[in-house]
N, C-alpha and C positions, 0 to 999 in steps of 0.2 A: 797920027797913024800908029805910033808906038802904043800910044796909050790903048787905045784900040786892040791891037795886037795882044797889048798885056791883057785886057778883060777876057779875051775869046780865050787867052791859055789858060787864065785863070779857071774860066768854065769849063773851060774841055775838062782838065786836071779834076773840077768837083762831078764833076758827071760820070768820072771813068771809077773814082772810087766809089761813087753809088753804084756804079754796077758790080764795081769785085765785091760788096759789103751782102749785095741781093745774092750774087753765083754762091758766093762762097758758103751762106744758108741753106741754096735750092743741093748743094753738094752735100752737106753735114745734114739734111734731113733725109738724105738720101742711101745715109751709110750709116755703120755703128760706130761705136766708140774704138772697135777693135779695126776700123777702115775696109772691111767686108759691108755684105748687105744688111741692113739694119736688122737687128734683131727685134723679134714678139716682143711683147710685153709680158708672155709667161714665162721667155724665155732668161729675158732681165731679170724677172722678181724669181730666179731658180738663180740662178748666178750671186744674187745679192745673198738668198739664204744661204748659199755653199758660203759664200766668206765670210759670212755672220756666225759659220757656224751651228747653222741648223739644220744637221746633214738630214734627218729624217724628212723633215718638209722638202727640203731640196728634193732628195732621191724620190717624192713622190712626184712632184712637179717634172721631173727629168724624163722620168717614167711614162708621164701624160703625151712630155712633147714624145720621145721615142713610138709612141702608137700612133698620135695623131700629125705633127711636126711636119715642117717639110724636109728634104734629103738632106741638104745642107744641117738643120737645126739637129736632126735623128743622129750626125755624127759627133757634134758636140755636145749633147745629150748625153753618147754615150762615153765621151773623154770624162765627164762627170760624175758619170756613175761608177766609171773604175777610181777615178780620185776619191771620191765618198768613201768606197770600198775598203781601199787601203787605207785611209784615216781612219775610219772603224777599228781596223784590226790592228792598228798601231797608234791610236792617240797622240797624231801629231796636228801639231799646227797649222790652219790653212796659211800662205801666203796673202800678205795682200791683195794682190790680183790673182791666182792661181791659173788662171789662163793664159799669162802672160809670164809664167812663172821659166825659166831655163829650160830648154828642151833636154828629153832625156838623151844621153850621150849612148851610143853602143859599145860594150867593153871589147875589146880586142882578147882573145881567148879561144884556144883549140877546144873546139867538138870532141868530146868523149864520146863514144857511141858503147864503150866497154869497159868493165871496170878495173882492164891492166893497167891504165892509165893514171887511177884514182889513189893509187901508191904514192903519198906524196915522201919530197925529202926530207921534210920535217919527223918523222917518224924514224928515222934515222938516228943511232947514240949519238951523242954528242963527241966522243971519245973512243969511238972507232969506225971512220968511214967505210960506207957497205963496197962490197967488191960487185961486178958487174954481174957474173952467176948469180951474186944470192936476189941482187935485185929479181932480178929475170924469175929469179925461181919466186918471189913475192909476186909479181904481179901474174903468174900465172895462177897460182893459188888463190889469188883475188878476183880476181875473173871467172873462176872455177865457182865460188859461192858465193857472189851476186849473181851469177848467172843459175845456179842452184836455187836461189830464194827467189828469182825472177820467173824459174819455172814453175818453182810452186805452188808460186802465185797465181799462175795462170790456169792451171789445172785448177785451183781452187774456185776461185772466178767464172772458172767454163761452168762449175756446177750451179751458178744460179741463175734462173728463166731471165732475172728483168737486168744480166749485162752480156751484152756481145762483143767481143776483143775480136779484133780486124789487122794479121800480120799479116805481110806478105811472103808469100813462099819463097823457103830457103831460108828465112832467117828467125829470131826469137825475140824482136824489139817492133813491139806495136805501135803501126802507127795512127790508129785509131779506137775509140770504146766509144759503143752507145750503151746509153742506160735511160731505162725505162723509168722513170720519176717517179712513178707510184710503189715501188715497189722499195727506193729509203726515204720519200716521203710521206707523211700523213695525208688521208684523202678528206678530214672533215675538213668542213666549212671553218677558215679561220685559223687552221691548221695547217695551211699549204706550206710553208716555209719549215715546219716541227720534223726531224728526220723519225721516222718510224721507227717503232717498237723493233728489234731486233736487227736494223741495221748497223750494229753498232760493228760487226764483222764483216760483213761486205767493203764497207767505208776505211773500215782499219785497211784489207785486201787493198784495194784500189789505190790508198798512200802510199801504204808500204811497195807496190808494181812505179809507181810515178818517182820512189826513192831510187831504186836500181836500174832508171833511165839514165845517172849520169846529170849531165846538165841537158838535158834536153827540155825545149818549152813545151807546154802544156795551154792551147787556149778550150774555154769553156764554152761553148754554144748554147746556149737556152733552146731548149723546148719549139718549137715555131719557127724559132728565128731563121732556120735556112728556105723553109717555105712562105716566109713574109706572112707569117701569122701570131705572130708574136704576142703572150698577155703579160701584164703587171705582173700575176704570180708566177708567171715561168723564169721571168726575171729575178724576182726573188729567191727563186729558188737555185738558179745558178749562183748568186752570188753568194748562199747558205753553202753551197757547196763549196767557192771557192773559201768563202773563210774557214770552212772544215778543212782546211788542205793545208792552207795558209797554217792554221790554228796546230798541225802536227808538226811542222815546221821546216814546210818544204817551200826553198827561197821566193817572194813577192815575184822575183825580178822570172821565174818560172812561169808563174801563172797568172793567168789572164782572163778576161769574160768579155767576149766580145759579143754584140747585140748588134750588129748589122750582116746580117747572110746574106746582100747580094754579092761582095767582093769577095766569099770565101771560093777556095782551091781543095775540095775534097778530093780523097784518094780514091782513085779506082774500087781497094779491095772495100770501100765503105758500103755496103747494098743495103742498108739499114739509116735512114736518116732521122726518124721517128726519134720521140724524149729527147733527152739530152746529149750533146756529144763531145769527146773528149780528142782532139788533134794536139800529134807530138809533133813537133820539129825537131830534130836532130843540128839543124845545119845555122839556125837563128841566132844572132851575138845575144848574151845578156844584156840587160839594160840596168848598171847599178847608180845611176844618177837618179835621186830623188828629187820630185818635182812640188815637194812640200817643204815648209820650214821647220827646221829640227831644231832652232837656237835655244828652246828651251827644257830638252826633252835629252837631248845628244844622237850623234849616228843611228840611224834605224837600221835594226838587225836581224836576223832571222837566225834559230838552229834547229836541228831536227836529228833526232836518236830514232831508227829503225832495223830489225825488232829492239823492243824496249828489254828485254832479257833472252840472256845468251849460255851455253855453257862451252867451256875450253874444252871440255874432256871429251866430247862430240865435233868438233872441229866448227863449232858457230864464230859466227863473227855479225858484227853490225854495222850498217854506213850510218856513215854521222856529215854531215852537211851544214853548214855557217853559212852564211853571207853578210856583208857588210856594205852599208852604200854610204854614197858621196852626199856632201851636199848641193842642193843647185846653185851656187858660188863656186863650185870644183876648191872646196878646201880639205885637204885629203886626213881622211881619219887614220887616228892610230888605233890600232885592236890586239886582243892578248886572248886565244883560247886556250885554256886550261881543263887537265883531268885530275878529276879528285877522286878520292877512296874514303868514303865514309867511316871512320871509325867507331869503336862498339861504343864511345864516350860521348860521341856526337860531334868530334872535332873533322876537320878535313885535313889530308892526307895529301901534299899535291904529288903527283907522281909523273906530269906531261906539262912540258907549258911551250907554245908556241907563238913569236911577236911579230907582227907586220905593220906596215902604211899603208894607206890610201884605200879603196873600195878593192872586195876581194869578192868571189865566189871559190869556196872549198867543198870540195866531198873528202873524202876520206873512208878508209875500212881499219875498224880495232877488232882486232882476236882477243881480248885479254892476256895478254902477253906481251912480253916485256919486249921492247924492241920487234914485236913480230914473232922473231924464231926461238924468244929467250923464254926464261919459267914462266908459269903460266903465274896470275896474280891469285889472291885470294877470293875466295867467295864471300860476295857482301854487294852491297850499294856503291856505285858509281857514278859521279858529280860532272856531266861535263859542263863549260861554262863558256859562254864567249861575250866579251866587255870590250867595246867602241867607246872611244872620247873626240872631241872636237880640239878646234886651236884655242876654243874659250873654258875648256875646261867641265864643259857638259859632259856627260855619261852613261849611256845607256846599257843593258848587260839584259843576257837569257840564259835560262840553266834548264838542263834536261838532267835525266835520273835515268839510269841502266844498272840491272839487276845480271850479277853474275851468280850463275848457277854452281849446284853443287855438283860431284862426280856423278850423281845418279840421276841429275837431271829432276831434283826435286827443288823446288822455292825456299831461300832462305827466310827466314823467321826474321820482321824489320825493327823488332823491338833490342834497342839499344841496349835496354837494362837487364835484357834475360841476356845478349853477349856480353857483358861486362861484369854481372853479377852473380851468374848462373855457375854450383859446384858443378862439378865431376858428375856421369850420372851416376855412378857408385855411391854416391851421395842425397842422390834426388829423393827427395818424400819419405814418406812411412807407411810401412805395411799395416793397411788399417786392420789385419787379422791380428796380428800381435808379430806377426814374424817379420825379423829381420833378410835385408837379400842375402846375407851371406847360409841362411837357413834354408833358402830356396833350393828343390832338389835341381839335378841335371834334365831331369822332363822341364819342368818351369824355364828354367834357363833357357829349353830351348824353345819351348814356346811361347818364351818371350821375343827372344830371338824374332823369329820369323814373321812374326807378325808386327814385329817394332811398337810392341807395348811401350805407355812411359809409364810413372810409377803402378806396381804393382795393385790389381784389384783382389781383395780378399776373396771374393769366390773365385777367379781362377787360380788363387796361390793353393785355397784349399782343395779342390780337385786336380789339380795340375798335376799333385803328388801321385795318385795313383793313377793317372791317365798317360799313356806314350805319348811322343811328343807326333809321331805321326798322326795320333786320332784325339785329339782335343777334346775334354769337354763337351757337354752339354754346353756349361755357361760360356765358356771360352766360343763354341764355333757360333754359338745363339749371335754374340754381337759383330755388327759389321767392320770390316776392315779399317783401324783406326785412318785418321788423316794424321799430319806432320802433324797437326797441332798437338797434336797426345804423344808424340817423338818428340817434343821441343826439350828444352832442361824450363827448369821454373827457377826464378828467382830466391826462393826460399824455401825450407825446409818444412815449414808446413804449410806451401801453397798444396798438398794433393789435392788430387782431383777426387769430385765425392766417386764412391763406389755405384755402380748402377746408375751413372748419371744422364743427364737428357740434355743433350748440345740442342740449343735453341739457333735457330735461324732467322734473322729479320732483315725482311726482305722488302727491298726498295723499290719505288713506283720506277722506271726507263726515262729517264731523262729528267728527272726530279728528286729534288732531296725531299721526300715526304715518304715514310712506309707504308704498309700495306693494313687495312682493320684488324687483319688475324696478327700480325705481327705487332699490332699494338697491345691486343690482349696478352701476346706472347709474352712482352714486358710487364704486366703486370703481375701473371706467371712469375716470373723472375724477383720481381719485387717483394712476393708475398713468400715464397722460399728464404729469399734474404732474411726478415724479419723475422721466419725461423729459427733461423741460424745466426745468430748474432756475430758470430765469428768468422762467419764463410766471408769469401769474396768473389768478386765474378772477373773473368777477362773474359774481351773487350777482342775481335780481330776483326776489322774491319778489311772487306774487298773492295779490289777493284778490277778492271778487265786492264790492261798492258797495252789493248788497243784506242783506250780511251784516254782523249786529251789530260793533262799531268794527273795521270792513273794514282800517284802514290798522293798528290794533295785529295784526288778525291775520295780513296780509303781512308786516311787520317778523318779526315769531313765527316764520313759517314759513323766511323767509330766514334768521332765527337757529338753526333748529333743524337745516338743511342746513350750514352755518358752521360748529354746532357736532361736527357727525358728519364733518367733511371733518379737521375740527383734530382732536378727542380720540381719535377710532379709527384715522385714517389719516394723521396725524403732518404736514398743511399748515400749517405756522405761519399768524397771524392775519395777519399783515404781507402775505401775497400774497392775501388772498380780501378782494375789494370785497361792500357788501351794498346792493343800492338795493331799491324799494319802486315797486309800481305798482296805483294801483286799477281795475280792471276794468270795463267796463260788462254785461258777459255773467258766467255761473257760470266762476269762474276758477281753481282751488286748487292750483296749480302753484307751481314752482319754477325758473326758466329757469340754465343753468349756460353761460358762455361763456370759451373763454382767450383770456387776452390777452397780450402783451408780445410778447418776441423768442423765432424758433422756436430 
């Protein structure tokens, strides 16, 4: 009987593990890897390409399931396509699994809803604690011009047909925009994602209104998406937007694009739902845990300079914005923003440095001025910089560029060697009439004056003399009102400018480094003058618009790219073509050509 007994248990025992060996397959074919409902097969080979690394293939696969997908698939879909997004615009490394990767943490941090708040103590001397008046009297004054630049923002903004600003009465923080997509995007075929010809101010408007929100979030809406009509290009084209945002350098942890409109929470004052739309929250934590691996790259960080030029003697001031994130490990970064003052020599000048731990979000307001209420700084180029490291010694860094103006509210001249090298202007040029300045009469004088000639032109030296200074010339009133460029000092004594000369203009295709047919010729033009003049030389001022992402690398660019078509196709050695740099406060995309030396 025992023996007996032992066979039956033996069998029962191999029977029941056939069956756990069967359940436990009819289970696992029944779920995915992640212990949810099994996922597609488009939805696997889109997962596989995001950690492979093939964000492109990914986001279009992601994009398919999101139209076609079930609800469950549409939302992870869309967790994907904001992962893509920010990998894009930060070149960082996917995680292993990235869907499996740390959730993001919410930071613990007061709602600024104004910018009395935005006064930090670090702006404080080191060497003399502020007393509680002058605070007070800072943060009212800060408040006072973001709230200045937020209104004029919106005044500006109300004048264009394709955006509508949605505040609610009583107050001057919107909490909603729609914008009509046709009107900063391109409407060809192929071109849906290209931001339009002349949006490059609208777009500037719209960062700089999302700068003086403070920390408030910003999510993006696609086109459809809140009427469940959703296409691939409207998609793309919100996420063209968020990287334009991203890309001015207003914090990741702000902005968002969300692609499922059933769960959204519109605001009453919204009556516009149509194109794209833009929802602020006020009240949302940040989220500075990064859910990518930065080990090879260091802390991912954000900064953002708005406006890009200020002047003291007008009471401007700018917000400047950092952030710093964690890693998904929670190993807390160390970070160092710093301000610099560009020297005429090219050196930096530090004159601000500010250190912390762990994942930060900062705004901030600079007036150019020392401590706030101290002397105002110099007019010139300003360096800000902010530099995250890891515990292994990684290091990432971002630097913005802000232009301090001069008393009059004109653009300083960015060329290094005309402030370091540049006489007296008592000194500048030669009167190509034979006359010295000191032979100039008091009419010349004053008509130089006034019109902020720079070195004298022989036909107004010679009629100057017998004409008042109140009635100019023929030749004097014949030419148009110089620009700074002809106010500058020049590097040398006989860089003048020819007499009767013709500033060339070349002018660049909107969204492309390639000039225009006429301004090809235009350099040719220029070429065959050279060759004239064996002696002349030409500068070089290269624009850019202030509202346009790192505005001073893309006028250097542009000056480069004219330098280089003057030298390699039409044989000017380098030695005669000067290259200066100027930032704009208007849409600027030119190239100014001028000769100079002996005719």
């Amino acid at each position: 009987m025992k023996i007996i007994f032992a066979k039956k248990s033996s069998l029962f025992i191999f029977l029941w593990f056939i069956l756990m060996f069967f359940y436990g397959d009819i289970i696992s074919s029944q779920t995915g890897s992640r212990g949810g409902p099994r996922l597609s097969r488009s939805m696997e080979q889109a997962i596989q390409l995001y950690n492979e690394g093939e964000d492109n293939d990914a986001m279009n696969r992601f994009m398919d399931i999101l139209v076609k997908g079930s609800p469950a698939e549409k939302a992870l879909a869309n967790e994907y396509i904001n992962k893509i997004t920010l990998r894009m615009n930060t070149g960082l490394i996917p995680v292993k699994d990235a869907a499996d990767a740390v959730p993001i943490q919410a930071v613990k941090q007061e709602t600024r809803k104004s910018g009395a708040d935005i006064y930090e103590e670090a702006a404080k001397p080191q060497y003399e604690p502020e007393t509680r008046d002058k605070k007070e009297l800072a943060a009212e004054k800060i408040t006072a011009g973001i709230k200045e630049i937020r209104r004029n923002l919106l005044l500006e903004l109300q004048k264009y047909n394709g955006i509508k600003i949605f505040v609610p009465t009583g107050e001057d923080m919107p909490n909603a925009v729609s914008i009509n997509s046709d009107y900063i995007f391109a409407i060809e075929p192929g071109k849906e994602t290209v931001f339009r010809t002349g949006a490059g101010k609208m777009l500037s408007g719209l960062s700089g209104l999302i700068f003086t929100l403070g920390n408030a979030s910003c999510l993006i809406i696609p086109e459809g998406s809140v009427g469940g009509d959703i296409k691939i290009a409207d998609i793309r084209r919100a996420i063209a937007l968020s990287s334009y945002l991203t890309g001015r350098g207003i914090s990741n942890a702000r902005i968002d694009v969300h692609l499922m409109g059933s769960d959204l929470r519109l605001p009453k004052e919204l009556t516009v739902v149509g194109g794209i739309i833009l929802l602020f929250d006020y009240k949302k934590e940040l989220r500075l845990t990064q859910t990518e691996d930065t080990r090879a790259k260091g802390p991912k960080v954000s900064l953002g300079v708005f406006p890009t030029a200020i002047s003291v003697y007008n009471n401007e001031g700018a917000i400047i914005e950092f952030s710093v994130f964690e890693s998904p490990d929670k190993e807390p970064p160390t970070w160092r923003f710093q301000i610099f003052n560009l020297q005429p020599d090219n050196t930096l000048l530090l004159i601000q440095e500010i250190n912390g731990n762990g994942h930060q979000y900062h705004q901030s307001f600079w007036n150019g001025r020392k401590d706030f209420f101290g002397a105002a700084y110099e007019n010139g180029k300003y360096l800000f910089s902010i530099t995250a490291s890891d515990v292994r010694g990684n290091e990432s860094s971002m630097r913005k560029m802000l232009l301090l103006k001069s008393q009059s509210g004109q653009e300083t001249e960015t060329s290094s060697k005309e402030k370091a090298g540049a006489p007296k202007k008592k000194e500048i040029g030669k009167v190509l009439s034979g006359k010295t300045e000191k032979e100039a009469s008091p009419a010349e004088k004053g008509t130089r004056k006034s019109v902020k000639l720079a070195p004298s032109k022989s036909g107004a030296l010679k009629t100057a003399k017998k004409t008042p200074v109140s009635k100019p010339s023929a030749p004097v009133s014949s030419k148009p009102e110089p620009t700074q460029d002809e106010t500058a000092p020049v590097s040398d004594a006989d860089q003048t400018e020819f007499s009767g000369q013709v500033i060339y203009k070349i002018y660049f295709r909107d969204g492309s480094s390639s000039i225009t047919p006429n301004s090809e010729r235009k350099l040719s033009q220029v070429a065959d003058n050279m060759n004239l003049y064996p002696m002349a030389k030409v500068k070089l001022t290269g624009y850019a618009y202030s509202g346009e992402p790192n505005s001073e690398t893309v006028a250097q660019n542009r000056a480069n790219f004219v330098a280089g078509v003057l030298s390699n196709k039409y044989g000017i050695t380098k030695q005669r073509i000067e290259i200066h740099t100027r930032i704009s406060e208007t849409p600027k995309s030119i190239v100014e050509i001028k000769m100079l030396g002996k005719e």
